[in-house]
C-alpha positions as a printed NumPy array, in Angstrom:
array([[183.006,  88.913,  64.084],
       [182.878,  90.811,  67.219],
       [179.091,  91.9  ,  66.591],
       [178.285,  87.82 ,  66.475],
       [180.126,  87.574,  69.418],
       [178.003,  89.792,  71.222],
       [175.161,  88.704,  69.744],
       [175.264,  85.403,  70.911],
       [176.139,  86.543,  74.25 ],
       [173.088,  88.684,  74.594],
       [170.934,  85.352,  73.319],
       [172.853,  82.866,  75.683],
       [172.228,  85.695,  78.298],
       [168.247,  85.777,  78.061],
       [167.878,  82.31 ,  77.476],
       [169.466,  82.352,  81.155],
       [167.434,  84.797,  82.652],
       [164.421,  82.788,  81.353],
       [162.154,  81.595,  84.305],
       [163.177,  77.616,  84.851],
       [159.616,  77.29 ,  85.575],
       [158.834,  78.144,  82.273],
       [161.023,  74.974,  80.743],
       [160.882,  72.674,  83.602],
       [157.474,  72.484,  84.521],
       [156.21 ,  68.633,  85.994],
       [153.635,  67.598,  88.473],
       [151.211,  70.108,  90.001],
       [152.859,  72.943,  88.376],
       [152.792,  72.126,  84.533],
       [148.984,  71.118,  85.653],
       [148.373,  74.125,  86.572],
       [150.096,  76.19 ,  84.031],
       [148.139,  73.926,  81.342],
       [144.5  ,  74.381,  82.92 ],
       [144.858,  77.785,  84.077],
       [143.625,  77.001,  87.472],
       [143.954,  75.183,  90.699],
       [141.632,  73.255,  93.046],
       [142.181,  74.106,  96.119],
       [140.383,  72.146,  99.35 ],
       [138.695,  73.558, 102.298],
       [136.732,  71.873, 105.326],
       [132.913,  73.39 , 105.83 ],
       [133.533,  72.986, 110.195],
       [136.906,  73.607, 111.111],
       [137.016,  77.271, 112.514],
       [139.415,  78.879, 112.902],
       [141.724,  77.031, 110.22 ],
       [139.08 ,  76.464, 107.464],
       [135.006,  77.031, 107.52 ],
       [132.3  ,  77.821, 105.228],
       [130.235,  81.172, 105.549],
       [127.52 ,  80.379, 103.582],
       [127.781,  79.109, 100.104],
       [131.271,  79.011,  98.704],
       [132.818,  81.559, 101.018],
       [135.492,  79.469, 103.11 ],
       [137.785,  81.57 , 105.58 ],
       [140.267,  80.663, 108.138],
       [143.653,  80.989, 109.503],
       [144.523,  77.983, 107.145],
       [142.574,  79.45 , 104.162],
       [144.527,  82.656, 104.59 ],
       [147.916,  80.612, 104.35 ],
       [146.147,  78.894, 101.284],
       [145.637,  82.088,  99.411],
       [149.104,  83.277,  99.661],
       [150.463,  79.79 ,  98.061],
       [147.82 ,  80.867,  95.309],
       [149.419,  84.337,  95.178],
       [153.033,  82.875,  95.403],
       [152.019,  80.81 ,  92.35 ],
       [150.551,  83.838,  90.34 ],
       [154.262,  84.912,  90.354],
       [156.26 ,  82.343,  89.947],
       [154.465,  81.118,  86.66 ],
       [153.754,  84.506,  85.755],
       [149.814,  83.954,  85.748],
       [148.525,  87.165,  87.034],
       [144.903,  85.668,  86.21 ],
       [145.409,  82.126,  87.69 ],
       [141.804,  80.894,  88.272],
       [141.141,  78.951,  91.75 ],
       [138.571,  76.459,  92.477],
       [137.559,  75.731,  95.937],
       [135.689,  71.833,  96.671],
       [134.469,  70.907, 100.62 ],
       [136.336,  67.587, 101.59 ],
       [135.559,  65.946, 105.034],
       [138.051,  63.911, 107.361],
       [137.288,  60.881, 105.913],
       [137.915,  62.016, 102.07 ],
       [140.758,  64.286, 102.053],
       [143.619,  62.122, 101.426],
       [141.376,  60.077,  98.295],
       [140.784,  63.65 ,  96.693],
       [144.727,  64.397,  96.589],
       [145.619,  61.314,  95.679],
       [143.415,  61.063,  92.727],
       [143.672,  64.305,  91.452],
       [140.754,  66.041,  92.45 ],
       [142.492,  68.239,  94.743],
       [145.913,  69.76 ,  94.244],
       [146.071,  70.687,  97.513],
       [144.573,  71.493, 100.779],
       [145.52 ,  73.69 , 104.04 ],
       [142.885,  73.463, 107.038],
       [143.53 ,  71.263, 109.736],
       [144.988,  67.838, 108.864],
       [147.543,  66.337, 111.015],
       [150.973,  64.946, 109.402],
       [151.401,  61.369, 110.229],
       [153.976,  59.124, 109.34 ],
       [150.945,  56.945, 108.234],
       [150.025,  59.539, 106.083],
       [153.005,  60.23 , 105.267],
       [153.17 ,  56.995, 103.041],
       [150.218,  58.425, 101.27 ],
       [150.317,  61.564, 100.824],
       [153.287,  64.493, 101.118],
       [153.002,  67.525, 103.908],
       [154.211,  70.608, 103.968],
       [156.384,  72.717, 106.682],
       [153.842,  72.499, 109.52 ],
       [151.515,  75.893, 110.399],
       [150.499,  74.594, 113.884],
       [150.573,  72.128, 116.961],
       [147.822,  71.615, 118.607],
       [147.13 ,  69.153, 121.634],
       [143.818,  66.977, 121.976],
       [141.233,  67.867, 124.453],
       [137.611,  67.924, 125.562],
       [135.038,  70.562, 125.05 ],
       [131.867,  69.881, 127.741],
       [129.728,  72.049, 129.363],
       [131.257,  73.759, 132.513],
       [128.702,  72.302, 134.951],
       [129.033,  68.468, 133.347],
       [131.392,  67.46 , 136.13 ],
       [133.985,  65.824, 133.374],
       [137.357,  67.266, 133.952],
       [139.497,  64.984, 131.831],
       [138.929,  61.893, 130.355],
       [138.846,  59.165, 133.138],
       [135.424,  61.096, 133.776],
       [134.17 ,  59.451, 130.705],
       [133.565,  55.774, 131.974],
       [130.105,  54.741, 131.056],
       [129.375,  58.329, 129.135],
       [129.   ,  59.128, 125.746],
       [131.618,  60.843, 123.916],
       [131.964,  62.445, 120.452],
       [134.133,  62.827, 117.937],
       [134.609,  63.458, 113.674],
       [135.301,  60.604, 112.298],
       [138.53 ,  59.342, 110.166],
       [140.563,  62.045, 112.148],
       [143.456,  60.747, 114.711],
       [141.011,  61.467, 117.297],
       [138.712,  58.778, 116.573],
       [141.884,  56.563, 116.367],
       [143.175,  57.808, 119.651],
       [140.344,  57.27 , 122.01 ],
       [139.818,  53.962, 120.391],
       [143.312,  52.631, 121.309],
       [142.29 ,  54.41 , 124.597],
       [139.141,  52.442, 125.05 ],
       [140.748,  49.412, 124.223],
       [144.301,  49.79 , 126.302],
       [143.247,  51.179, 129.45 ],
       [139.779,  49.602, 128.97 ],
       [138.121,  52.903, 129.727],
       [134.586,  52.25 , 129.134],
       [133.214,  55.209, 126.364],
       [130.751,  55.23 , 124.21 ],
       [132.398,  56.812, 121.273],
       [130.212,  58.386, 118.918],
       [131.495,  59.524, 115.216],
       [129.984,  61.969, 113.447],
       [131.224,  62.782, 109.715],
       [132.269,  66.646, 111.056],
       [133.111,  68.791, 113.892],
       [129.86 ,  70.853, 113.667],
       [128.039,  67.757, 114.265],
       [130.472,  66.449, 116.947],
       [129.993,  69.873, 118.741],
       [125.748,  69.286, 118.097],
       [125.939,  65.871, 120.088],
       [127.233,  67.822, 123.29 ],
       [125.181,  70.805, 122.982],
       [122.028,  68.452, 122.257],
       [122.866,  66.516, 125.322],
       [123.408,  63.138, 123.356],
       [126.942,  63.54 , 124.383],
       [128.588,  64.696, 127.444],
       [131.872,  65.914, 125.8  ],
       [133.368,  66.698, 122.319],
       [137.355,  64.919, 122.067],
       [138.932,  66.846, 119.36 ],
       [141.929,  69.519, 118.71 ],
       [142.19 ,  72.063, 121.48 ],
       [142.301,  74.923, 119.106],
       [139.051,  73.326, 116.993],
       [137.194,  73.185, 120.173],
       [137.698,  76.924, 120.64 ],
       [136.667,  77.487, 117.961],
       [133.243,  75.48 , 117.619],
       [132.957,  77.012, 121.637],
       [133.351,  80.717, 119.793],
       [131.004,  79.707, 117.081],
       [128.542,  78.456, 119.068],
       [124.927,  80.493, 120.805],
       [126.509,  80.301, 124.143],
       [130.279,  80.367, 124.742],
       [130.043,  81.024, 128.261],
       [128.366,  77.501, 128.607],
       [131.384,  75.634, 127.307],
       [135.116,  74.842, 128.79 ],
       [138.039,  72.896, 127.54 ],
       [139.446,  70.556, 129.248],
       [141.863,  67.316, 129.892],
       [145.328,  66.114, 130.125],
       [145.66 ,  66.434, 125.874],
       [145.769,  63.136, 124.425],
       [148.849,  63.745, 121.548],
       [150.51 ,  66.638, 120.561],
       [149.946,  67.158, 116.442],
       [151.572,  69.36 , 114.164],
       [149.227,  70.494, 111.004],
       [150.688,  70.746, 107.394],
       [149.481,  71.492, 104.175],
       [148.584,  67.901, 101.949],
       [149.982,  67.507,  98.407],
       [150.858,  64.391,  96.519],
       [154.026,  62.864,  97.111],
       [157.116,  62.744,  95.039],
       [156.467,  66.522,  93.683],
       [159.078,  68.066,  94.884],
       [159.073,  71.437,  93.062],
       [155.423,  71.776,  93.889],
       [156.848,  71.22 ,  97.796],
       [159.163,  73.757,  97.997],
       [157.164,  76.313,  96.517],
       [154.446,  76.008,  99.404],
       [157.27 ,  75.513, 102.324],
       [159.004,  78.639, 100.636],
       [155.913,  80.209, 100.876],
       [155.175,  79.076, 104.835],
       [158.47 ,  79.725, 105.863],
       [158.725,  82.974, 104.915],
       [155.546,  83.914, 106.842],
       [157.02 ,  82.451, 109.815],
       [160.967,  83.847, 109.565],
       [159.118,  87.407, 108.503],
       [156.541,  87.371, 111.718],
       [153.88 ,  87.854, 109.029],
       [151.777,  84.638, 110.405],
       [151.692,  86.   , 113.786],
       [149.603,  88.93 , 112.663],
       [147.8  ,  86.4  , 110.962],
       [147.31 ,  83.921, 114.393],
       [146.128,  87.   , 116.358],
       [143.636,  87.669, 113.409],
       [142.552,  84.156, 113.968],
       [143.019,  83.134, 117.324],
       [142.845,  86.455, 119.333],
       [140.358,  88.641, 117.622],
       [136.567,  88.465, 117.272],
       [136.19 ,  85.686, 114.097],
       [132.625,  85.235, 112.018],
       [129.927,  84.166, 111.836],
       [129.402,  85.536, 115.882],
       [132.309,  87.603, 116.331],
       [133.069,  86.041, 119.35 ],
       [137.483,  85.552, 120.155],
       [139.004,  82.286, 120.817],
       [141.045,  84.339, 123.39 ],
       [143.429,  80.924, 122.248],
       [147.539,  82.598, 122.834],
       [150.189,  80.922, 121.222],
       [151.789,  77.885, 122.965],
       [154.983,  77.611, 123.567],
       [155.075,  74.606, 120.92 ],
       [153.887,  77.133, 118.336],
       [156.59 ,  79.917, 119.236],
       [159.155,  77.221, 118.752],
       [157.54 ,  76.2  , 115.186],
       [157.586,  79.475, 114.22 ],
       [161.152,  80.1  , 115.086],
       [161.889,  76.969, 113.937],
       [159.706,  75.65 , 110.72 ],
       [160.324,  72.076, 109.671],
       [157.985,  69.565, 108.256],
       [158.048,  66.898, 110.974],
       [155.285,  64.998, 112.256],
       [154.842,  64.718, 115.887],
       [154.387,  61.026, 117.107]])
C-alpha cells in the first residue's frame, strides 16, 4: 500500500513539473508549436532599429531584440530547432499583416498609440524617440516654421505624416508635404533636392544621415514635434504570447544587457558604411530603461 502511495506521488509529482506551456498552449504560441515556425516582420529602411542588407539579411537594434524573443521561445516550448521566417512590411501595412495573420509579430520602429492600441497589442516599449528634421546644414531651415512655402518629406502612414498634417492645418503653416512609401525614399527627396527637409524620428534620421554618401552634409534639427515610445506589435487579447516578449524586454533592460546593445547600435560604426550615429541615450531612454512599462506617449 505504501509502494502505491509513492507511486502516485512520484506521477502527481511529474505531471507538476510538466511545462504549462506544453498543456496550455492558445494564440501565437500553440501556432507556433503546431507549424514549427514563426514569421517574424522587419522594415527594409529603418536603420538603426530594422534594415535590409541585401536580400533577406535584416539587422538592427530592433532585429537584435527580435531574435532574442525567438531564442526566449526556443526555450520555453522546448523547440531547439524553431524555424523563423522573416517578410518586409512598410508603414502603411504593418498593422493589416498582424492582424490577419501574416505576421506574428514585428519589432523595428512602430510607435504605440492608443489608436493603435484598439487594433493591435504592444509590447513593453524599447525606445522614445522625439520627431525632427534632417536637411542639409547650409539649407537655412532650423526648425519647422522655416518650412512655409517649402517642400517637405515624409513616409507615409507613420504619425509623422499625421503630425505635420494637423500642423499644416492648425497653425496653417504652409508645407508642401510630400509622402513617400519609406524612409529611404523620404531621405532621397532631400538629398535629390526635391525636398528641403526630411520630418521623421530623430533617431531614424541619424540613421539614414549615417547611411547616407555624405554625413557631413546633413544635420538634425527642430523643436521635436511628439515624443513616441516604440514597442513590439502583436495581436491583441494574447496575453501569454505578451508576457513572454515583455519578460523577454524587461529583462534586457533590469540586466543592462540592452545598453550594450544601444551602444552597438547607436554609438558604434553600423553597416552598410560603417559610419556611427554618435546618437547617446536621452534622458527619456535612461528612465525607460530603469523603468520599462508599456505605455504610449500622447
Amino acid at each position: 500500500m505504501k509502494a502505491i502511495k509513492t507511486a502516485g506521488l512520484l506521477i502527481a509529482a511529474a505531471l507538476l513539473a510538466q511545462p504549462v506551456y506544453s498543456q496550455e498552449l492558445t494564440g501565437t504560441l500553440k501556432k507556433i508549436k503546431d507549424s514549427g515556425t514563426i514569421t517574424l516582420g522587419a522594415r527594409e529602411s529603418s536603420a538603426p532599429f530594422s534594415y535590409s542588407l541585401g536580400g533577406t539579411q535584416f539587422v538592427g537594434f530592433s532585429v537584435d531584440l527580435m531574435m532574442k524573443v525567438v531564442d526566449r521561445l526556443k526555450t520555453e516550448l522546448k523547440m531547439p530547432d524553431l524555424k523563423y521566417t522573416i517578410i518586409p512590411f512598410t508603414a502603411q501595412n504593418r498593422i493589416p499583416l498582424i492582424q490577419n495573420g501574416t505576421l506574428d509579430f514585428e519589432c523595428s520602429s512602430t510607435t504605440n498609440t492608443l489608436e493603435r492600441q484598439q487594433q493591435v497589442a504592444f509590447s513593453t516599449s524599447f525606445f522614445v524617440i522625439g520627431t525632427k528634421l534632417l536637411t542639409a546644414k547650409d539649407s537655412g531651415v532650423k526648425d519647422f516654421a522655416d518650412l512655409k512655402g517649402k517642400n517637405l518629406s515624409t513616409t507615409a502612414g507613420t504619425t509623422s505624416e499625421r503630425l505635420i498634417n494637423k500642423y499644416n492645418e492648425t497653425q496653417n503653416a504652409g508645407i508642401n508635404v510630400m509622402a513617400a512609401r519609406e524612409n529611404t525614399q523620404s531621405f532621397l527627396a532631400v538629398d535629390s533636392g526635391r525636398a528641403v527637409a526630411f520630418m521623421m524620428d530623430d533617431a531614424i534620421l541619424y540613421g539614414e544621415r549615417a547611411k547616407s554618401k555624405n554625413p557631413e552634409k546633413w544635420v538634425v534639427v527642430g523643436t521635436p514635434m511628439s515624443r513616441e515610445a516604440y514597442g513590439c506589435m502583436m495581436r491583441r487579447d494574447d496575453a501569454p504570447f505578451k508576457k513572454l516578449v515583455d519578460d523577454v524586454l524587461t529583462q534586457e533592460m533590469k540586466s543592462g544587457a540592452i545598453n550594450a546593445n544601444y551602444k552597438k547600435w547607436f554609438e558604434s560604426p553600423i553597416p552598410p558604411r560603417n559610419t556611427s550615429l554618435d546618437f547617446p541615450q536621452s534622458a527619456d531612454i535612461k528612465a525607460l530603461y530603469a523603468n520599462p512599462n508599456d505605455k504610449a506617449i500622447e
